[in-house]
VEXVO-260806 format. One record per residue: residue in one letter; z, y, x of N, C-alpha, C in turn. Coordinates in pm, whole numbers, plus 50000, padded with zeros to 5 digits. Atoms other than C-alpha are relative to their C-alpha. Last residue first. Layout:
<sites>
AZYXZYXZYX ...
</sites>
This chain:
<sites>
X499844989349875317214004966029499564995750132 X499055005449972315893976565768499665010050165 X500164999749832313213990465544501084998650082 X499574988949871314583982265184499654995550140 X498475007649909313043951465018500025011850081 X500204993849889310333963164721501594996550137 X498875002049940310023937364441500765001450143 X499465007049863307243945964311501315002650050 X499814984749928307133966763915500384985350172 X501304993949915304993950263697500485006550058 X501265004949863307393921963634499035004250031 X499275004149832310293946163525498754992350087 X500274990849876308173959863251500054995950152 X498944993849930308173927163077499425011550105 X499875001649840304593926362900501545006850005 X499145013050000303903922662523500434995150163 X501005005649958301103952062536500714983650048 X501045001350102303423976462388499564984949994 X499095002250108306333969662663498904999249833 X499785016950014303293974462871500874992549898 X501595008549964302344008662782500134987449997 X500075002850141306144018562717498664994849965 X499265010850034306674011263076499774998649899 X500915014249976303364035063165501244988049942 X500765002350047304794062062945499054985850050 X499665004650140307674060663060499384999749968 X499475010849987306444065363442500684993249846 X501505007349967304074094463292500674985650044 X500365002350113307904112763246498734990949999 X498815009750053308944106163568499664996749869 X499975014449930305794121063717500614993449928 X501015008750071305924148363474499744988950029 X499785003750145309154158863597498844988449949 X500095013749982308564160863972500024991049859 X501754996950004307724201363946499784984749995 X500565001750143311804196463838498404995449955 X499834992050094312574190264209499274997449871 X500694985849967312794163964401500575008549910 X501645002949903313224122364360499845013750031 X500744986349999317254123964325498544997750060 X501264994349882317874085864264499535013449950 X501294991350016320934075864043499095001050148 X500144997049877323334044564028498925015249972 X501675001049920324094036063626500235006250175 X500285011549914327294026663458499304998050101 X500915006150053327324054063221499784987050037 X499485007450080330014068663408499614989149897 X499425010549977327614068163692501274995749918 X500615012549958325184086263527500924993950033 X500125004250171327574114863367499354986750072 X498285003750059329104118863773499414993649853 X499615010649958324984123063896501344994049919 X501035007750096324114146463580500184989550072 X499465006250130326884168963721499134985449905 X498705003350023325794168264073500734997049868 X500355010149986322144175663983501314991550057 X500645005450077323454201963821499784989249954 X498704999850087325514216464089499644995249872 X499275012649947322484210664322500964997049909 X498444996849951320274229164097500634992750054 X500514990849902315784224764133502045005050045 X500244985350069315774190363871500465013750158 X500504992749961315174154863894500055012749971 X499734984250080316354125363806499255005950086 X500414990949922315554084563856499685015549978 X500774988650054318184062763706499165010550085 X500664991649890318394029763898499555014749928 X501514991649964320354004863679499875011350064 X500174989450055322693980663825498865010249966 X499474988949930321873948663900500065014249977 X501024990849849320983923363689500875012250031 X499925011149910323733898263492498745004350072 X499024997849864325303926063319499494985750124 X500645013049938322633933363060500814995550155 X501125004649820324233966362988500144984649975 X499615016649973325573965762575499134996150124 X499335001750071325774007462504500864982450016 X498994993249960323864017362770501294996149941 X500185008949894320963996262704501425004250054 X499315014449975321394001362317500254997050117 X498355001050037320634041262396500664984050017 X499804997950199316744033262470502215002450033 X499555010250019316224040162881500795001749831 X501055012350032313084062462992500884981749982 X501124997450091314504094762918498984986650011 X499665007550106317834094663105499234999249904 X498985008249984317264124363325500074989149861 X500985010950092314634155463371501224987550014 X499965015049916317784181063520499074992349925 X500795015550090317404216263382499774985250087 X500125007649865319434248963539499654982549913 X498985012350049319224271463235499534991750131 X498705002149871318254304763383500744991349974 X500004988049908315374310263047501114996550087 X498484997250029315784283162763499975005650163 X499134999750163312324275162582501205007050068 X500954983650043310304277362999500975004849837 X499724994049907313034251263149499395019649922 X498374998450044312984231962836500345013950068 X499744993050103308894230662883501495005949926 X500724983949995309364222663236500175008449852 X498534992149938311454191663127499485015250041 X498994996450085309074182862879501115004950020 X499355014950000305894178663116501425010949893 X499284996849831302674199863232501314983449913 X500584998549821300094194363025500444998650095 X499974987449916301724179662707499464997850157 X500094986250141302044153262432499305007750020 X499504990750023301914124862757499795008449890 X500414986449938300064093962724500855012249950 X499144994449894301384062162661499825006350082 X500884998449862298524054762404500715001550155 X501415004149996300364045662089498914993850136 X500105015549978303634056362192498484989149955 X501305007250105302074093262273500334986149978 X500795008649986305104103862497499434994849877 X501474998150069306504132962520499254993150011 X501185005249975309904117562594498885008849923 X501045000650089313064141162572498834989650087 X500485012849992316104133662814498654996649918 X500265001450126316914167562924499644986149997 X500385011049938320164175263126498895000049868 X500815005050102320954212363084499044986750048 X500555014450004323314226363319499454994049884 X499405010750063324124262163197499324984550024 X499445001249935323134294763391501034982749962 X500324994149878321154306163114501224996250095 X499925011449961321454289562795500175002750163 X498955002950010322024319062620500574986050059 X499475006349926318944328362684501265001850064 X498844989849985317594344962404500814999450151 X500894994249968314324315362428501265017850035 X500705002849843317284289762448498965018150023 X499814990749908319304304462186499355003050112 X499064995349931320304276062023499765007050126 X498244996150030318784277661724500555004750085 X500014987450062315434278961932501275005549949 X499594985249837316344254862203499965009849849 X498284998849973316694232261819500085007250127 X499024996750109312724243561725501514999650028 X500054987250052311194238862005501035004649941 X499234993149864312324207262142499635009249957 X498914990250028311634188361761501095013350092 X500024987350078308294177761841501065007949946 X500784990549905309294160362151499755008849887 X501535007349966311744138761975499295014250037 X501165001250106315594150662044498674993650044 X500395013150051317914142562314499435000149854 X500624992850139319034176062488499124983950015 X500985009350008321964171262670498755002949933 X500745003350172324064201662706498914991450044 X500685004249950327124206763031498894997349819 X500444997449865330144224063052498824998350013 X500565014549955330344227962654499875006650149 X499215006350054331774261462433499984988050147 X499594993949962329334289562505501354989250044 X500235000149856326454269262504501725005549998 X499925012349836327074252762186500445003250160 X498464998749954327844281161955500184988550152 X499794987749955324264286761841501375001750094 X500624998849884323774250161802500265015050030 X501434993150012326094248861546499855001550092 X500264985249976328494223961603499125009849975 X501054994050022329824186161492500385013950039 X499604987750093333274173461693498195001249967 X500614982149937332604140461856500275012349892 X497984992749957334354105861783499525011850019 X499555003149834330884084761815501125010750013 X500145012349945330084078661467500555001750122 X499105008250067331414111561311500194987450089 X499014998249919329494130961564501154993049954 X499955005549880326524115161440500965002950042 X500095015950034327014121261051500454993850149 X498885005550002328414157861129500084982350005 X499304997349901325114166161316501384993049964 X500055006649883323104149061078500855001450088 X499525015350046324804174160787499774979150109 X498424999050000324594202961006500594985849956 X499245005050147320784197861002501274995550040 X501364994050109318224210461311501165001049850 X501385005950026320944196461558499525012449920 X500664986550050324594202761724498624994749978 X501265003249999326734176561879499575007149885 X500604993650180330244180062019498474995349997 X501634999250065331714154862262499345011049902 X500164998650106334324154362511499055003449918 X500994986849994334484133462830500025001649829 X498644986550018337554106462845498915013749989 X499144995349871335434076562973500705015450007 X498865012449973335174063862609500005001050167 X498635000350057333634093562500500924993550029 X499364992049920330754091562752501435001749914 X499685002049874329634062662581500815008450141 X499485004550068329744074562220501144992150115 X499064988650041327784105162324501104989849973 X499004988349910325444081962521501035009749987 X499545006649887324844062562269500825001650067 X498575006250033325014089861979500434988150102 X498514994650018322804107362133500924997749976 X499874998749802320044081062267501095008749945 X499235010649965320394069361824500325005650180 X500605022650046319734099361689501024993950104 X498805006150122321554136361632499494982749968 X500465012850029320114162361891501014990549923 X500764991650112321164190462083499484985649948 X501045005149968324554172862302498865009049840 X500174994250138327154192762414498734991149980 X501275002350028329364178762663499514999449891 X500414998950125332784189162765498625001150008 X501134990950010334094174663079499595001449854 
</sites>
């Protein structure tokens, strides 16, 4: 699969570095050509201009910081929408690390949805740092990504990238489910602040038994 990713930090190059090494191909497109070549260097990937992305890639990540989702949909087209009909996984946080309160009213996957017109948008992979992916903690159980977006064929592709990743997924709904997910990073990064393992504020729920 060819995967485009908008964006040029560390969750891109993870995951771009990670999906490389199960045979998926990489370009990566940003704000600055010169970032773009730096990151694609590191993880084997071709650099791109975002303008060229969509046409090129099965599938586009978008792993920038919240203030930079404007601006790179813009390069590439989003508001033109050239994105239109194109799986678009996003992983942005709008999260206030300070306060672990959202940026925004509604949520960051909506806002992708509204920047890049008939792009089919999955919320996904936004509340785990790159390193986790890179060196899993192999002595807990797999992780539980929880997505969300309104395409099946979408939410099909963003399942296959998850489980090369290593991870299991949970479809919770549709996209209108975003902010939820997002507000759930914000409460982990709340505690994580506040010198607290996430894991032990979350119970230790035992599947209902048929």
């Amino acid at each position: 699969m060819k995967i485009g990713f908008l964006g040029t930090g560390n969750l891109a190059i993870a995951l771009g570095t990670v999906w490389a090494g199960a045979g998926h191909e990489i370009f990566v497109a940003g704000r600055s050509a010169d970032k773009a070549a730096k990151a694609a260097g590191e993880l084997g990937g071709t650099p791109i201009d975002p303008a060229g992305l969509a046409a090129i890639v099965d599938v586009v990540v978008v792993a920038v910081a919240w203030e930079g989702l404007e601006p790179v949909l813009s390069l590439a087209g989003g508001p033109q929408g050239s994105l239109a009909g194109k799986p678009v996984i996003d992983c942005t946080n709008a999260v206030d690390f300070a306060t672990g309160r959202l940026k925004t009213d509604g949520s960051a996957a909506e806002r992708v949805a509204e920047l890049a017109p008939g792009a089919h948008v999955v919320k996904a992979l936004h509340m785990y740092a790159g390193m986790s992916w890179l060196a899993p903690d192999k002595s807990v159980p797999k992780p539980t990504v929880a997505i969300c977006g309104d395409d099946a064929d979408a939410l099909a592709i963003t399942t296959t990238l998850i489980g090369d990743l290593g991870g299991d997924t949970a479809i919770v709904g549709g996209l209108s489910k975003a902010r939820q997910l997002e507000e759930a990073a914000g409460f982990l990064m709340s505690l994580v602040a506040a010198g607290h393992n996430p894991r032990s504020a979350i119970p230790d729920f035992q599947p209902a038994k048929a």
